[in-house]
Backbone of each chain as ProteinMPNN parsed JSONL, in Angstrom:
{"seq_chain_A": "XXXXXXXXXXXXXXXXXXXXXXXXXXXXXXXXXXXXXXXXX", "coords_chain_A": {"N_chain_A": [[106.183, 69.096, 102.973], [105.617, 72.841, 102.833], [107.439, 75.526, 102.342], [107.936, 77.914, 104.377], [108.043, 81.086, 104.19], [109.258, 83.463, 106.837], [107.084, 86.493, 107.803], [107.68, 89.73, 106.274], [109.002, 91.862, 107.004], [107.985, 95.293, 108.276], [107.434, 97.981, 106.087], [109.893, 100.938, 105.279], [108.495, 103.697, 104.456], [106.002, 102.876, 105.43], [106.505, 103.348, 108.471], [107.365, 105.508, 108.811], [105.303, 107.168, 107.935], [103.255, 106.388, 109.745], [104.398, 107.2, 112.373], [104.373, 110.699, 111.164], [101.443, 110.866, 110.778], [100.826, 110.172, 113.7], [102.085, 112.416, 115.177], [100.321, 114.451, 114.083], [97.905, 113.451, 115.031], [98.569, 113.744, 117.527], [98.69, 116.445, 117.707], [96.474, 117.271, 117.104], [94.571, 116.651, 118.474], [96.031, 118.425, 121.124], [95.158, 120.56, 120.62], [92.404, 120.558, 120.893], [91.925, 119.997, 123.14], [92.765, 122.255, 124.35], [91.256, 124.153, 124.156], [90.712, 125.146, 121.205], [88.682, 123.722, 120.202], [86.014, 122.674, 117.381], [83.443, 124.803, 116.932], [83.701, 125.909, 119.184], [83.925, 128.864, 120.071]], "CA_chain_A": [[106.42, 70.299, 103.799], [105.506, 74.042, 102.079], [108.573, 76.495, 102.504], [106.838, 78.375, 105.72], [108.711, 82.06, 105.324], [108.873, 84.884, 107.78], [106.238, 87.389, 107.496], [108.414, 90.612, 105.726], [109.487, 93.038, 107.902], [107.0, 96.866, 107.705], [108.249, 98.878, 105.361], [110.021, 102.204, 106.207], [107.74, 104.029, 104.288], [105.043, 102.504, 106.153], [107.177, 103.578, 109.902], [107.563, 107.099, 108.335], [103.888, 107.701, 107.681], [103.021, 106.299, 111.271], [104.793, 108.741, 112.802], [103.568, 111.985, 110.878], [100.261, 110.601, 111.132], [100.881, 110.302, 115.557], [102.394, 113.346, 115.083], [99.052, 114.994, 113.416], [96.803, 113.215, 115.86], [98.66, 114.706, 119.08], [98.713, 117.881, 117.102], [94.621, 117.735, 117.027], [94.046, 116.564, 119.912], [96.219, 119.146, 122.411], [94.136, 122.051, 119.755], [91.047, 120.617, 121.004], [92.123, 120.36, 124.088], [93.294, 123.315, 124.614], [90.08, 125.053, 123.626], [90.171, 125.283, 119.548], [87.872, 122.832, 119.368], [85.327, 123.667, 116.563], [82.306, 125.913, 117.734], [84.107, 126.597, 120.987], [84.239, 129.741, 120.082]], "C_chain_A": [[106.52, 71.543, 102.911], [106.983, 74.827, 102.794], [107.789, 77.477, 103.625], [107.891, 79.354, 105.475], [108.405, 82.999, 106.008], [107.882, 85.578, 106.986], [107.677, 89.143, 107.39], [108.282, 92.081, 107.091], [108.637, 94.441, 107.348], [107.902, 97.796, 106.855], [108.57, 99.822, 105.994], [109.056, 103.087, 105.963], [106.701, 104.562, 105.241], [105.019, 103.296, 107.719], [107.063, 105.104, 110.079], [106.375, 107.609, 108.673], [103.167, 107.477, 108.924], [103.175, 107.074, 111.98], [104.261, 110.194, 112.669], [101.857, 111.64, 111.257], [100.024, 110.537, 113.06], [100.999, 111.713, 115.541], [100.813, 114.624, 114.988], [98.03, 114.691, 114.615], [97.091, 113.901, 117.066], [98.329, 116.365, 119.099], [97.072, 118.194, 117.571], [94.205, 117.889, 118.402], [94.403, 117.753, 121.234], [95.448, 120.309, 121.915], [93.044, 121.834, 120.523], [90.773, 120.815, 122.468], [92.732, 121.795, 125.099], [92.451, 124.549, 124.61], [89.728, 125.821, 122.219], [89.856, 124.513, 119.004], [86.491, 123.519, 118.153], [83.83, 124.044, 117.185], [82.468, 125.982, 119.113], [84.413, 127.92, 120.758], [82.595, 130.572, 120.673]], "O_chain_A": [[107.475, 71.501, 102.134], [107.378, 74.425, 103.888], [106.627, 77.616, 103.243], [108.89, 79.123, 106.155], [107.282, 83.489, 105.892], [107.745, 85.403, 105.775], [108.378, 89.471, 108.348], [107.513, 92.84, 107.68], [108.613, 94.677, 106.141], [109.023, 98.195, 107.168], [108.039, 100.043, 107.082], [108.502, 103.512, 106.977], [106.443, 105.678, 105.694], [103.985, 103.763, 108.197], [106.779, 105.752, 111.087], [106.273, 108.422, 109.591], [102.4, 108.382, 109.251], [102.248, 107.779, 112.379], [103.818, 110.846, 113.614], [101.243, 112.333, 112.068], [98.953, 110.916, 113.535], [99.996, 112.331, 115.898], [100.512, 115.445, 115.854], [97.39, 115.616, 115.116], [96.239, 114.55, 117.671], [97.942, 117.157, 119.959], [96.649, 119.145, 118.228], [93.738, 118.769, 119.125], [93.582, 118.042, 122.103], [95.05, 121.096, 122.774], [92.532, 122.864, 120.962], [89.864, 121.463, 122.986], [92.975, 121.994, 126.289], [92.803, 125.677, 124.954], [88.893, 126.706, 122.031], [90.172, 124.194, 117.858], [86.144, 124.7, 118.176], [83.291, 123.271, 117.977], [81.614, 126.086, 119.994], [85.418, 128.239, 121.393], [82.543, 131.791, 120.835]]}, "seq_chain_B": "XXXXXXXXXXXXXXXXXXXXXXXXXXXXXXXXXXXXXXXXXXXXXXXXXXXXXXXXXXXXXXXXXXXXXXXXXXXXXXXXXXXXXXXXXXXXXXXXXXXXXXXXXXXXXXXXXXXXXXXXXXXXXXXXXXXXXXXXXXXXXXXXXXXXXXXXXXXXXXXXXXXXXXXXXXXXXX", "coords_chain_B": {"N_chain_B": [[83.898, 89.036, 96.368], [85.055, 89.717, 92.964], [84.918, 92.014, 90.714], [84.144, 92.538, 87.263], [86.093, 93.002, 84.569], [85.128, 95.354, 82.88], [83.544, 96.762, 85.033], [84.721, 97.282, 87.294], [86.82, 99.287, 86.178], [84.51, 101.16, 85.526], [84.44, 101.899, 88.206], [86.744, 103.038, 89.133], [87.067, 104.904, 87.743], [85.102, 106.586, 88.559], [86.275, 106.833, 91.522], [88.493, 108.314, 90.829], [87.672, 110.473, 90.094], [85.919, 111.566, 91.99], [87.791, 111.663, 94.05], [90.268, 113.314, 93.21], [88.228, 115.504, 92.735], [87.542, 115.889, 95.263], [89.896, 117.258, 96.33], [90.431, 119.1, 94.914], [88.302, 120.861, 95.777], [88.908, 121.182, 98.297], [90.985, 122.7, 98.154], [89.991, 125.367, 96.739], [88.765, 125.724, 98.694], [90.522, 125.942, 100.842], [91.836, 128.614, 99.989], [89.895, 129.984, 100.293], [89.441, 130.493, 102.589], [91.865, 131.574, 103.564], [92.028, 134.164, 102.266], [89.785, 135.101, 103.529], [90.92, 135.278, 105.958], [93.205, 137.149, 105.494], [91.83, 139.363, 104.17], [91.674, 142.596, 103.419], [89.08, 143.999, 102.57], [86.113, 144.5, 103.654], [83.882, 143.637, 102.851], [84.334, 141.749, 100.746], [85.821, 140.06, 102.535], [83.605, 138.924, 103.868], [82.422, 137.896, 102.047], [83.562, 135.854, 101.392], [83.102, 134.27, 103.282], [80.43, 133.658, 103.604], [80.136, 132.035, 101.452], [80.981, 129.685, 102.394], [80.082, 127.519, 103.71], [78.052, 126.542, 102.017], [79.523, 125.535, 100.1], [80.901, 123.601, 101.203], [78.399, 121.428, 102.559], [77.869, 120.88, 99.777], [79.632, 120.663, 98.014], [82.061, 119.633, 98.809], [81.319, 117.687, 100.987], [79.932, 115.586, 99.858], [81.681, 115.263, 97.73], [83.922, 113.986, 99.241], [81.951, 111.608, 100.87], [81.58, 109.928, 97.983], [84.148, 109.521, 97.264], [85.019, 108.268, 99.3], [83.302, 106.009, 99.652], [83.345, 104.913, 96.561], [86.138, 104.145, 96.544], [86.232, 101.895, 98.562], [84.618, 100.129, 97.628], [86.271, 99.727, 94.778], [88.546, 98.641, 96.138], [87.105, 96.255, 97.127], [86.131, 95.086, 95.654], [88.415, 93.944, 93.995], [91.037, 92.267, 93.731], [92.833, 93.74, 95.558], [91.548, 93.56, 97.862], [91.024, 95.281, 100.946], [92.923, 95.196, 103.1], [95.259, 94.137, 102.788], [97.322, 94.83, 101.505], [99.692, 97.703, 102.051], [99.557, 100.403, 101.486], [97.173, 100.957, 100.813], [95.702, 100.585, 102.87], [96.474, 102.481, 104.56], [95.7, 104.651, 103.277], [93.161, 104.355, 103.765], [92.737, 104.746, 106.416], [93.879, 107.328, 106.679], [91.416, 108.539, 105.011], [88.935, 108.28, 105.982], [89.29, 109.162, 108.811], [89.165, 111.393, 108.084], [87.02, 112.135, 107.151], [85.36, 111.897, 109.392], [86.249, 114.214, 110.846], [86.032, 116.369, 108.861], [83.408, 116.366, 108.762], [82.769, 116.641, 111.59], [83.798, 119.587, 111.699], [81.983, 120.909, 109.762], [80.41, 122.611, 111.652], [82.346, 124.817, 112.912], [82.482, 125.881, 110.112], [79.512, 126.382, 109.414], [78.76, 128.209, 111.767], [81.183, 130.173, 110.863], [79.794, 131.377, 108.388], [77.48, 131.952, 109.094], [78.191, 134.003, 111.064], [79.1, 135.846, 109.368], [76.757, 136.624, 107.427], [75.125, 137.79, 109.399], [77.488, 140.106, 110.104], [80.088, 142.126, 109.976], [83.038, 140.6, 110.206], [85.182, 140.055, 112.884], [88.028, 141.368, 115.282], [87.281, 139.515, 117.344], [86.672, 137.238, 115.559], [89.199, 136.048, 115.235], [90.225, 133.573, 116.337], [88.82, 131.536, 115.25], [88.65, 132.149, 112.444], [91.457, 131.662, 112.048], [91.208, 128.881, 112.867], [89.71, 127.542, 110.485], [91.381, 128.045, 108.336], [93.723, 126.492, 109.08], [92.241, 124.207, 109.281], [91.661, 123.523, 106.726], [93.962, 123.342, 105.459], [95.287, 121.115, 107.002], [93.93, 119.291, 105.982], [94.061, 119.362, 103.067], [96.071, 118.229, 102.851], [96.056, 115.933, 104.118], [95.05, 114.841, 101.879], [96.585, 115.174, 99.531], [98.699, 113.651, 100.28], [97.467, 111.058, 100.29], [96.485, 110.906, 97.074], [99.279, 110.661, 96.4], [100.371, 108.208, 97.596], [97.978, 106.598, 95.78], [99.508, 106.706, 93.309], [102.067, 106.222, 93.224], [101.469, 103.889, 94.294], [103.043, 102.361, 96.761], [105.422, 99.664, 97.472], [104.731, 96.483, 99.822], [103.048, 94.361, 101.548], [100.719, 94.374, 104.062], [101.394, 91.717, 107.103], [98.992, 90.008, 107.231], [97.668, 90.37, 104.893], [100.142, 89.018, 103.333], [99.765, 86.45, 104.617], [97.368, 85.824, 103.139], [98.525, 85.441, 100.397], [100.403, 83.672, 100.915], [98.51, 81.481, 101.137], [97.321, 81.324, 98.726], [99.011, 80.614, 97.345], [99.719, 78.093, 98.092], [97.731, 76.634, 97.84], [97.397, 76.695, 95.163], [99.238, 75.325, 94.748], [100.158, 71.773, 93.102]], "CA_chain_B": [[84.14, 89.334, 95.316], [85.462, 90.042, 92.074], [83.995, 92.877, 89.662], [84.516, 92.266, 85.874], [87.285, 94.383, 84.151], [84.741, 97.057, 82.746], [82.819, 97.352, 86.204], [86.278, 97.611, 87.418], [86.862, 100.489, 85.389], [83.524, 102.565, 86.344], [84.417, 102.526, 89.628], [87.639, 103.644, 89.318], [86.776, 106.681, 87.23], [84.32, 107.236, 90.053], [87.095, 107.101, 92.08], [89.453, 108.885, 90.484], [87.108, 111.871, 89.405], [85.305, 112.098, 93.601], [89.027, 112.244, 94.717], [90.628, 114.462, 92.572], [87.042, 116.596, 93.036], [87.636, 116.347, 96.718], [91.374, 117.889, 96.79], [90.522, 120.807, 94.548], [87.582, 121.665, 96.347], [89.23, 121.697, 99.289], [92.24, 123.527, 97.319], [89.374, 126.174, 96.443], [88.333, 126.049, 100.172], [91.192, 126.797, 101.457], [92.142, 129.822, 99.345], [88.592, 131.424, 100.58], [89.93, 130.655, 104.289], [93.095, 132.584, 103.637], [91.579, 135.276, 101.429], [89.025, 135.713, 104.85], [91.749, 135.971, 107.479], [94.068, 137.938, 105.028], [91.545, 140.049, 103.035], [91.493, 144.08, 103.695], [88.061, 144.497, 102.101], [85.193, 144.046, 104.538], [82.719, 143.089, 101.857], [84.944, 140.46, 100.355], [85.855, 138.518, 103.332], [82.019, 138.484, 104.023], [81.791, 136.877, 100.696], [84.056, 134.505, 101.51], [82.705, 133.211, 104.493], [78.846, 133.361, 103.042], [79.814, 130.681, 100.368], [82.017, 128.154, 102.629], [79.185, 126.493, 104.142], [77.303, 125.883, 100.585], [80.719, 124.801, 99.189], [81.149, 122.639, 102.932], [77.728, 120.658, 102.208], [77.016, 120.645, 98.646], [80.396, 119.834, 97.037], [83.334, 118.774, 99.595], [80.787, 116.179, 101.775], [79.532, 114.518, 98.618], [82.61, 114.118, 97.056], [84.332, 113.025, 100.057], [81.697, 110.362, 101.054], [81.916, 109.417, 97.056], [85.511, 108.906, 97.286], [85.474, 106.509, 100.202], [82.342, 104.657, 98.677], [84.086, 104.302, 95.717], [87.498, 103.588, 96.83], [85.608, 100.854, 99.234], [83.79, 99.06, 96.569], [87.137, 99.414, 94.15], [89.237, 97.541, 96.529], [86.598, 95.076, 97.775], [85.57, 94.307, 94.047], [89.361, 93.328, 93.138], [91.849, 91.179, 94.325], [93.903, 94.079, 96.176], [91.592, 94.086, 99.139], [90.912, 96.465, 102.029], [93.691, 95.158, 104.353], [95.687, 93.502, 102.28], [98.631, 96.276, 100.984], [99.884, 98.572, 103.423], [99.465, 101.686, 100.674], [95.776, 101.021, 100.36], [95.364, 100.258, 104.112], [97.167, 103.781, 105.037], [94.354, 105.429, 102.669], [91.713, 103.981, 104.794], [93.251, 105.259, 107.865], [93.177, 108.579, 106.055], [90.69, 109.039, 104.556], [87.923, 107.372, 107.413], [89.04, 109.571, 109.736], [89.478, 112.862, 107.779], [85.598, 112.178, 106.736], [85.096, 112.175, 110.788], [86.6, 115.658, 111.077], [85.694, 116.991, 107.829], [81.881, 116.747, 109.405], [82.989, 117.784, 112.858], [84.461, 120.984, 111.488], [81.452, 121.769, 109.298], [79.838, 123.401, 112.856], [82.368, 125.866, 112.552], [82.27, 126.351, 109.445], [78.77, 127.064, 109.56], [79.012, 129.339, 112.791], [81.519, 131.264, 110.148], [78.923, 131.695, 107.554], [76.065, 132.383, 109.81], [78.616, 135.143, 111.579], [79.062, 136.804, 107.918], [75.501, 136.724, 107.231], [74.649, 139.146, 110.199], [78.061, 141.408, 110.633], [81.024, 141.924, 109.618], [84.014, 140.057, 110.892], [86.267, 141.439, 113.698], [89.441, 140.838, 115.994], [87.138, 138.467, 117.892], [86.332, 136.209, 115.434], [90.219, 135.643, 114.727], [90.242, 132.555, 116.509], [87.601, 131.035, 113.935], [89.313, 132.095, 111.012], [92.967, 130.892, 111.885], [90.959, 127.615, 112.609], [89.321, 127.311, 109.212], [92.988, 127.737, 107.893], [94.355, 125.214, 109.409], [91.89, 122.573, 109.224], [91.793, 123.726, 105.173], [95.677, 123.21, 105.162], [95.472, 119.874, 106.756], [92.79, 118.28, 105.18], [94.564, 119.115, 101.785], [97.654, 117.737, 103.383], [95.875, 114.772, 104.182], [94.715, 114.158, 100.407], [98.237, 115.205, 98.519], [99.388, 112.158, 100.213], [96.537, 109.929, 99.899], [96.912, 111.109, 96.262], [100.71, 110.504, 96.003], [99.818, 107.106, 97.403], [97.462, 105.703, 94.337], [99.776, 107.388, 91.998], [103.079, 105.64, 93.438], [101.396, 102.08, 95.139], [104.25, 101.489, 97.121], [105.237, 98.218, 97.686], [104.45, 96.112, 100.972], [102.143, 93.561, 102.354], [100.574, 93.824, 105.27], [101.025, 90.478, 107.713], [97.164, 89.322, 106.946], [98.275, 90.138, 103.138], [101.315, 87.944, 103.365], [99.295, 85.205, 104.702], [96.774, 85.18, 101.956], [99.547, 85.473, 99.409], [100.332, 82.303, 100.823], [97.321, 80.774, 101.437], [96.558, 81.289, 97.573], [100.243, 79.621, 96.55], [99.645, 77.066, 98.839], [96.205, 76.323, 97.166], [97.488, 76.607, 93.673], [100.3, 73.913, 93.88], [99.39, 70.416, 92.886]], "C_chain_B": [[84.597, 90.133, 94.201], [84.669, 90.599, 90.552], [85.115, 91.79, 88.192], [85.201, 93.419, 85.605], [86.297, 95.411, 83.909], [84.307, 97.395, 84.281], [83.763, 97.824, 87.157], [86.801, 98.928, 87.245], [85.938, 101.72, 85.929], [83.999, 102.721, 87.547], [85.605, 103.212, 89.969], [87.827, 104.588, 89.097], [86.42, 106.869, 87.667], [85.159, 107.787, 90.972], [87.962, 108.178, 92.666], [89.025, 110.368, 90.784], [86.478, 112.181, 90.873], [86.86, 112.439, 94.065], [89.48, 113.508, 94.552], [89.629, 115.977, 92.963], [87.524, 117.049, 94.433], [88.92, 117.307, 97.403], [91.13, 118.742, 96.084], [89.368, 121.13, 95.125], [88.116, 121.775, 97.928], [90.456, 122.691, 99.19], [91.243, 125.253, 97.386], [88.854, 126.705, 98.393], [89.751, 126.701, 101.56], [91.974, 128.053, 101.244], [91.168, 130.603, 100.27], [89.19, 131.194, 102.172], [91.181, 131.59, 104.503], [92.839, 134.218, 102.837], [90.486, 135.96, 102.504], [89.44, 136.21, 105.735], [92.88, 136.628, 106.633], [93.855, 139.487, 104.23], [91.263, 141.468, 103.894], [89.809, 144.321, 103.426], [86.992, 143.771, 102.874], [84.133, 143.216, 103.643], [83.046, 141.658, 101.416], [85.02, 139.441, 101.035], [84.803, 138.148, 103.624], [81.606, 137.415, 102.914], [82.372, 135.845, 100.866], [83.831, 133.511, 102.325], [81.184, 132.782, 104.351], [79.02, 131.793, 102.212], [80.17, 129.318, 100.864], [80.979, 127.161, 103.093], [78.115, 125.925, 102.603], [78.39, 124.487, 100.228], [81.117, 123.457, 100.073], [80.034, 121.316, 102.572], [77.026, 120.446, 100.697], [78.243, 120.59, 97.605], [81.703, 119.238, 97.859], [82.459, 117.597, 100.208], [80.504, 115.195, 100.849], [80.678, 114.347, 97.653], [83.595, 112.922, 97.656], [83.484, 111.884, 100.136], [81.604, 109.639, 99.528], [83.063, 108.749, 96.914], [85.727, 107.755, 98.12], [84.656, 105.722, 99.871], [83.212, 104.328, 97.938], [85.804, 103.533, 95.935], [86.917, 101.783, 97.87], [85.254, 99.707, 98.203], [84.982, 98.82, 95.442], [88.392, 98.702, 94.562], [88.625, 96.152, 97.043], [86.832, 94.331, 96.293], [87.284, 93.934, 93.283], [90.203, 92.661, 93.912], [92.647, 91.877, 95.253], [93.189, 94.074, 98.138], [91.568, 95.397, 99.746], [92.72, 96.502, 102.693], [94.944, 94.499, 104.616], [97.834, 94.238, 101.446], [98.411, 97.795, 101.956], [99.227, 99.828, 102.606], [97.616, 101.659, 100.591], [95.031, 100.986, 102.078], [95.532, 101.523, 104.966], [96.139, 104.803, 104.428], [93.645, 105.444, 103.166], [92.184, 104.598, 105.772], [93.686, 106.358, 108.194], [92.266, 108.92, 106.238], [89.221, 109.021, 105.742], [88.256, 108.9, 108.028], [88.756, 111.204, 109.359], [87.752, 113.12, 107.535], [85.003, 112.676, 108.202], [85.365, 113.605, 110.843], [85.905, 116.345, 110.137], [83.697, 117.625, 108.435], [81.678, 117.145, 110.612], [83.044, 119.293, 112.806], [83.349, 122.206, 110.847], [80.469, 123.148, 110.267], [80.285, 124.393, 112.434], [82.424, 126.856, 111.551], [80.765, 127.329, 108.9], [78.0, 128.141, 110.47], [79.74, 130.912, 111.28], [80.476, 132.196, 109.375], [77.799, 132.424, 108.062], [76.744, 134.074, 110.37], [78.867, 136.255, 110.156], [77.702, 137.225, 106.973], [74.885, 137.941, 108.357], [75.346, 140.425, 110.271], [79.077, 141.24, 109.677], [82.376, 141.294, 110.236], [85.057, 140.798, 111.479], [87.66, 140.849, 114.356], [88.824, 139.668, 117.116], [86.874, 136.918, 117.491], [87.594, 135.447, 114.51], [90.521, 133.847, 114.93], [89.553, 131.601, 115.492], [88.315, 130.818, 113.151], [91.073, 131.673, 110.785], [92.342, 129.294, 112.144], [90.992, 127.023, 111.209], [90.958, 126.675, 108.428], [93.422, 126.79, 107.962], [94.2, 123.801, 109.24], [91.818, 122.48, 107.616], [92.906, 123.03, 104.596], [95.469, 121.901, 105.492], [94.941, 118.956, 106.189], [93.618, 118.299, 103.7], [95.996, 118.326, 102.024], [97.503, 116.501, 103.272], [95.879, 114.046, 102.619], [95.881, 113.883, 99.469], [98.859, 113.65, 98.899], [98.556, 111.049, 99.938], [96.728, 109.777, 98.06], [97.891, 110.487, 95.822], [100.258, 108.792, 96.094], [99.311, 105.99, 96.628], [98.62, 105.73, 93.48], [101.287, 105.96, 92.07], [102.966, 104.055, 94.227], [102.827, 101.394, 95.488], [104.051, 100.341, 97.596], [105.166, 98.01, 99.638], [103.029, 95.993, 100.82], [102.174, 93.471, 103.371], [100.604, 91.902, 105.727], [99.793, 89.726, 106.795], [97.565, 89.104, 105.603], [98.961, 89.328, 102.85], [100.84, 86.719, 103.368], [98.496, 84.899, 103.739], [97.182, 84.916, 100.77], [99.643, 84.05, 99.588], [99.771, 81.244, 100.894], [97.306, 80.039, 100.039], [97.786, 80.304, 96.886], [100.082, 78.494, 96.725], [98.496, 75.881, 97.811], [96.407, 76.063, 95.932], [98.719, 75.656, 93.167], [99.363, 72.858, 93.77], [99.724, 69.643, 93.722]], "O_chain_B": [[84.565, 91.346, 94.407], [84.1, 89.958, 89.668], [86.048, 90.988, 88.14], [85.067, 94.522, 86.135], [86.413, 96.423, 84.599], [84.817, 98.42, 84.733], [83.495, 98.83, 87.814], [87.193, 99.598, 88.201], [86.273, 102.767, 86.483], [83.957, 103.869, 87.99], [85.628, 103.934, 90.966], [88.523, 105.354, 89.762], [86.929, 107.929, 88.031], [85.03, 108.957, 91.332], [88.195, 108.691, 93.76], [89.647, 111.218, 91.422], [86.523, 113.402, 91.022], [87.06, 113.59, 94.456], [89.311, 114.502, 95.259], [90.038, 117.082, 93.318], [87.829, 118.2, 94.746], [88.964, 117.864, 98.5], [91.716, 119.724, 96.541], [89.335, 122.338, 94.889], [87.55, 122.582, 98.666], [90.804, 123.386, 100.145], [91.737, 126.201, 97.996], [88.713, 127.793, 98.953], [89.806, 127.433, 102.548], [92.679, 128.53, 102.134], [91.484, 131.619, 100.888], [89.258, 132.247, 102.805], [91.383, 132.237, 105.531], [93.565, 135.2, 102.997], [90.273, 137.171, 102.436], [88.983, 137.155, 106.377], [93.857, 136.646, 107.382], [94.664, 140.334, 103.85], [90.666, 141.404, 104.969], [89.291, 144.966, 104.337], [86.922, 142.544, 102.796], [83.707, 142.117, 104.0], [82.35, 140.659, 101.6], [84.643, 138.305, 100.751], [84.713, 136.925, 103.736], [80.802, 136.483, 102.912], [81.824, 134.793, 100.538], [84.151, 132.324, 102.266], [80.743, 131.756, 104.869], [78.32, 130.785, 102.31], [79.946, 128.232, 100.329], [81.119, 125.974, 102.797], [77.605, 124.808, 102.514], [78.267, 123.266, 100.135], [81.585, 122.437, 99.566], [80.554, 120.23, 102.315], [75.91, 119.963, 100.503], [77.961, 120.482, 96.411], [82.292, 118.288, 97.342], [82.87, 116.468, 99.939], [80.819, 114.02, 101.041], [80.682, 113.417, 96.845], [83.956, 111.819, 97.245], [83.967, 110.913, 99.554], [81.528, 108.428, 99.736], [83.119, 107.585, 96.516], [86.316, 106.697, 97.898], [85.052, 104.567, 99.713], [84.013, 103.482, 98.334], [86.3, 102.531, 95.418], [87.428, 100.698, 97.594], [85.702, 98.561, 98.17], [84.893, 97.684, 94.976], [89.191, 98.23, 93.753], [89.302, 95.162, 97.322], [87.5, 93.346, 95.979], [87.32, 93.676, 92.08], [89.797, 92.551, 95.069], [93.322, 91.135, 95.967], [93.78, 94.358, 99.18], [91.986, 96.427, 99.218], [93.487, 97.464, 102.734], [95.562, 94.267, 105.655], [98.975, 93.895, 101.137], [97.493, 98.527, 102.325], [98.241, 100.296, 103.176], [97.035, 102.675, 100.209], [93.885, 101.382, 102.29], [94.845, 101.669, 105.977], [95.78, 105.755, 105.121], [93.078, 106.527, 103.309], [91.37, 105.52, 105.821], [93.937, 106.711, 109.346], [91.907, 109.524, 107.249], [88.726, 110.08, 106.129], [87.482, 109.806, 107.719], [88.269, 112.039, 110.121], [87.278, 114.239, 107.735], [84.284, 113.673, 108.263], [84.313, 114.242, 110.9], [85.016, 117.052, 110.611], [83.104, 118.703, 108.457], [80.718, 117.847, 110.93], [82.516, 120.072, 113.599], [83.365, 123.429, 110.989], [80.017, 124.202, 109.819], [79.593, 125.146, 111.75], [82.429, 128.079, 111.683], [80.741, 128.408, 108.307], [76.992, 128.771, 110.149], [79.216, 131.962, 110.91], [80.299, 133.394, 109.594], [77.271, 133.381, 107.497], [76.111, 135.116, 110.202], [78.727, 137.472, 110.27], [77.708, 137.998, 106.015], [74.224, 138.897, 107.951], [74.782, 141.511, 110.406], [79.046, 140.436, 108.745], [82.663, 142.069, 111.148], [85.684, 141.752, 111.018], [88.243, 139.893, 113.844], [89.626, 138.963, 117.728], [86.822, 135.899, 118.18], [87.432, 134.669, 113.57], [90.893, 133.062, 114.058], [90.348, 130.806, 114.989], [88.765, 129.702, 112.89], [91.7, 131.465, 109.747], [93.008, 128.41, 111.605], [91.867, 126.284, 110.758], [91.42, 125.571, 108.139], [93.594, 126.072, 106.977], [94.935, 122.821, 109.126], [91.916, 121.342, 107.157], [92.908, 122.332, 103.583], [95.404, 121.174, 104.502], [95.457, 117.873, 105.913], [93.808, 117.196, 103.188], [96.778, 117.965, 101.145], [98.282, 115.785, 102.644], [96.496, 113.039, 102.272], [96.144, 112.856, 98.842], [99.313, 112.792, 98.143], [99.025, 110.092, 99.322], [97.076, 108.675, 97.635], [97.701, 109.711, 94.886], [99.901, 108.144, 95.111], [99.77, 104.848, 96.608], [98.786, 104.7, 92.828], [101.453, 105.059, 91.247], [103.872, 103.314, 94.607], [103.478, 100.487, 94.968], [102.997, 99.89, 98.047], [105.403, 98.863, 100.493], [102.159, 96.736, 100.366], [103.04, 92.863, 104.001], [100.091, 91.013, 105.048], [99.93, 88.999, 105.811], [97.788, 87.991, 105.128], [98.536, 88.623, 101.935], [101.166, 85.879, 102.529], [98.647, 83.775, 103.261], [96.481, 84.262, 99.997], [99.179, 83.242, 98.784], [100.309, 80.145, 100.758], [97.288, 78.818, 99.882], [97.546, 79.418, 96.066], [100.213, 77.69, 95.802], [98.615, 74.751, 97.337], [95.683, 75.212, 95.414], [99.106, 75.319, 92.048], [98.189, 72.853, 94.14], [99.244, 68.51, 93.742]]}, "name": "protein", "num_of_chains": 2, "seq": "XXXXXXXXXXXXXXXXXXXXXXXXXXXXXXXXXXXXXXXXXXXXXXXXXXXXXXXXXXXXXXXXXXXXXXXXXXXXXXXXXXXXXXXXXXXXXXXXXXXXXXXXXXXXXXXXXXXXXXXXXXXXXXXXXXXXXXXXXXXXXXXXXXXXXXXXXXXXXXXXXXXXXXXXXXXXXXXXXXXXXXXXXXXXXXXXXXXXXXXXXXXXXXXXXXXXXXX"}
């Protein structure tokens, strides 16, 4: 029988950078939506 | 597969030297975006918006798609993997998409250029030039950390990683 352990918990790091990165994408997205998409001008 | 230590090596100076390229030319790119929507001198900001589309396809696209070639082929070709370490996996999920925008954006960038080529720039084409800005600012935003990233390979294995970790232990007892 091999020692079977858990798979390690996500780093915070990792949780952190998720976030700013959501953060960034909603950011783009309501811009584009909003009408500063690029050559909408 | 697995490159040999020198081939190893070239690609990493490839790497290194398209990255690095790619964050000061966008460093340089976004100076001329703030020196356009900040500059008093009609002539000047004209100049600044004439060169961004050169500087747009003839040294930011080719170092960017260099950088993710190379970064591609320098994690396939070694043992760390694509998908395998969260820090290298968070690059991809960068860099990928910033390449997507980066070539979305060049439209308006070359709208800018084309509009500084006929006139001079006015209070209508503010919208434009607080774009530029912005997407200048984040794109370098994006890289500083991609950057920080290599420099500091924080620790963590993705799941998938974990499992081949143990796959390979598994494999290597007697």
């Amino acid at each position: 029988m091999g020692d079977r352990r858990p798979i390690p918990a996500t780093p915070r790091w990792v949780k952190a950078l998720g976030g700013a990165a959501l953060v960034g994408v909603l950011l783009f997205v309501v811009l584009h939506l909003t009408g500063h998409s690029p050559g909408g001008h | 597969m697995t490159m040999t230590p020198g081939l190893r090596k070239v690609a990493l100076t490839a790497h290194v030297v398209s990255s690095v390229g790619w964050l000061g030319a966008v460093a340089v790119f976004l100076a001329l975006t703030i020196a356009g929507l900040t500059g008093r001198d009609a002539q000047m900001v004209r100049a600044d918006y004439l060169v961004m589309e050169s500087i747009g396809w003839f040294v930011i696209v080719p170092l960017c798609l260099a950088s993710v070639l190379t970064g591609l082929i320098s994690s396939l070709g070694t043992t760390l993997g694509l998908f395998r370490q969260y820090w290298i996996l968070s690059k991809i999920l960068m860099t990928i998409p910033a390449t997507i925008v980066l070539f979305v954006h060049m439209k308006p960038i070359g709208l800018a250029t084309k509009v500084a080529a006929e006139r001079t720039l006015s209070s209508t084409d503010l919208g434009l030039q607080i774009q530029l800005v912005a997407a200048a600012g984040a794109a370098l935003l994006v890289l500083l950390v991609a950057t920080t990233l290599s420099v500091y390979k924080p620790q963590g294995r993705t799941p998938y990683g974990w499992r081949k970790q143990q796959e390979q232990r598994t494999a290597s007892q007697p």
